[in-house]
C-alpha atoms as one frame of an Amber mdcrd trajectory, in Angstrom:
protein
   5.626  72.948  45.239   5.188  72.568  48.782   5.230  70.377  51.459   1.677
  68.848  52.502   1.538  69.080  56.373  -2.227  69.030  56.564  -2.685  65.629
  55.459  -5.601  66.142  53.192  -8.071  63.379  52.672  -7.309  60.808  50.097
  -9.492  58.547  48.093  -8.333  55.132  48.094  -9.751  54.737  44.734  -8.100
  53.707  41.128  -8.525  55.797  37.673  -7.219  55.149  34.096  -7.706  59.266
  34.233  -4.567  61.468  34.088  -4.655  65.245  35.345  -5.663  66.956  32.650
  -5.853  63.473  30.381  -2.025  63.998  29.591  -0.407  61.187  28.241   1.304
  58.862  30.796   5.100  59.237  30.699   7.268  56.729  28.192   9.130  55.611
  31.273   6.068  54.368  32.390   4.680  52.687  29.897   7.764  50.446  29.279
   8.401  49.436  33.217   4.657  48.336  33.045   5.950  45.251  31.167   7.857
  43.983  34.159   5.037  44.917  36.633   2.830  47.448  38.826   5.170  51.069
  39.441   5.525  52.204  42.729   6.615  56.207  42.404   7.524  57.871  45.564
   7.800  61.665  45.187   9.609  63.995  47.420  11.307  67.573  48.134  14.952
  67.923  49.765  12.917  69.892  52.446   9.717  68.172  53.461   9.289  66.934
  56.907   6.368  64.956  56.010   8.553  63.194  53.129  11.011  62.419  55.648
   8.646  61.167  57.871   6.880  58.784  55.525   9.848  57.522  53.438  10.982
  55.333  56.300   8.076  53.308  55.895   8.042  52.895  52.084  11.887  51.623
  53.057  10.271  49.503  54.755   7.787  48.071  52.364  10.333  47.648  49.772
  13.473  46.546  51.812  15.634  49.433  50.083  18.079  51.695  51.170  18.750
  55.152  49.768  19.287  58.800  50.606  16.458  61.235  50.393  18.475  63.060
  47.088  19.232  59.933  45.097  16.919  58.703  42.299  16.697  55.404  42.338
  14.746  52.495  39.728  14.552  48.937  41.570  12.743  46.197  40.852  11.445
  44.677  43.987   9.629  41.228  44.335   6.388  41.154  46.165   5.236  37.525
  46.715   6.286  36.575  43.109   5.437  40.036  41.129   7.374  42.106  40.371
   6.767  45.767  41.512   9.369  48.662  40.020  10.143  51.098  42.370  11.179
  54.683  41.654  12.034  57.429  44.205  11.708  60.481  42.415  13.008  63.730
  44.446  11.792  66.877  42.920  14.897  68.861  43.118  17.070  66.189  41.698
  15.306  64.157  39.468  15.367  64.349  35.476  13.407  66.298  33.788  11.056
  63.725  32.339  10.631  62.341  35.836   9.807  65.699  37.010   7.560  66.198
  34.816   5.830  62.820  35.795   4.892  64.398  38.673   2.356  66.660  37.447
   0.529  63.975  34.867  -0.568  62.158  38.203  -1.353  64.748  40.705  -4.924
  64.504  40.169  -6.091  66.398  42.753  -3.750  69.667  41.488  -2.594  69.328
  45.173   1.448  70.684  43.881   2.352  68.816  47.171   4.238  66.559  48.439
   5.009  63.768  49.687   2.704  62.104  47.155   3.127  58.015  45.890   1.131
  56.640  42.682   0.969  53.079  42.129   0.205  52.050  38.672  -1.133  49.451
  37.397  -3.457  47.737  34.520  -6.595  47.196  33.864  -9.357  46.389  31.295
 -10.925  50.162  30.377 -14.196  48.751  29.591 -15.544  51.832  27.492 -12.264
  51.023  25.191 -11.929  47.395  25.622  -8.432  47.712  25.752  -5.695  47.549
  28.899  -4.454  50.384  29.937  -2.731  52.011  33.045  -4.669  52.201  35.860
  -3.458  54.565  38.715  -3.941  55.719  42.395  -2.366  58.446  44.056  -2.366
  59.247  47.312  -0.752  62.302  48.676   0.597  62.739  52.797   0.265  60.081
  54.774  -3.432  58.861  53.299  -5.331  60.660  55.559  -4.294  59.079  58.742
  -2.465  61.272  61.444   0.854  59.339  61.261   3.214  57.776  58.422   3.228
  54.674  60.284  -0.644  54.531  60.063  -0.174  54.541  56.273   1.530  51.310
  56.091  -1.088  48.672  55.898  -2.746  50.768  53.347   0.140  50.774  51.144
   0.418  47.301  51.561  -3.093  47.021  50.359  -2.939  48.886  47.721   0.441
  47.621  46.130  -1.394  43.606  47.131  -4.091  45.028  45.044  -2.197  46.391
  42.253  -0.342  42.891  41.984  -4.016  41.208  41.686  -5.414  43.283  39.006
  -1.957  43.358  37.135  -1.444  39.891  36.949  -5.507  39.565  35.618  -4.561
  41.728  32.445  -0.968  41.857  31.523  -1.359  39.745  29.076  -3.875  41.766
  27.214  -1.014  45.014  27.235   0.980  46.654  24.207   2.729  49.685  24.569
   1.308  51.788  22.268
């Protein structure tokens, strides 16, 4: 596990594909009732985590110390969007091990955010989660140059959630 200080180029794309088509984490599946999942991941040591996580802060109006792991539900313009800041060397296990079902790039770097969502898997027919992660600071030069694209992407989460959370079960 490193820290990413090349920012390497993200795809600001969605999948319902896991890394190696594991099986997304319980903790996941039940916090997609209340609404999208923001996860932040991070290292104690990682000057591009500390650089970015003051603007996720920032996003989500939240307060916390770079060791703490922390589960908030934040409203975004009615939605709710569950937050989790997830730091490598302190998290559970099972959050730990979150980490690896959605680094789909096999990058082993961070920091890296998912935002998870749902959507209608039309080879299934079914709703299922429906992921993006993005790892540094999504491929612009500095974290503040992230920001409106986490805004985006968390404004688009909201919009396809709220489309087809009505069709979801935890299975």
């Amino acid at each position: 596990m490193s820290c990413i200080k090349l920012d390497p180029k993200t795809t600001l794309n969605f999948t319902f594909e896991t890394a190696g088509g594991k099986q997304h984490p319980k903790f996941i599946l039940e916090n997609l009732t209340i609404g999208p999942i923001f996860l932040e991941y991070r290292l104690d040591v990682c000057s591009a985590c500390d650089a970015i996580e003051p603007v996720v802060k920032e996003i989500f109006k939240l307060n916390y110390t770079k060791e703490e792991d922390i589960r908030e539900e934040v409203d975004f313009n009615g939605t709710k969007v569950v937050f989790f800041h997830i730091n490598l060397n302190h998290a559970p296990q099972y959050k730990k091990e979150s980490f690896d079902i959605y680094d789909i790039r096999d990058l082993n770097g961070v920091p890296m955010i998912t935002i998870i969502t749902l959507n209608l898997d039309r080879t299934s027919l079914t709703v299922k989660p429906y992921f993006f992660t993005g790892y540094g600071f999504l491929g612009k030069s500095k974290a503040e140059d992230a920001k409106p694209i986490i805004l985006k992407l968390i404004k688009d989460a909201i919009t396809v959630y709220n489309s087809n959370k009505a069709g979801y079960s935890i299975s």
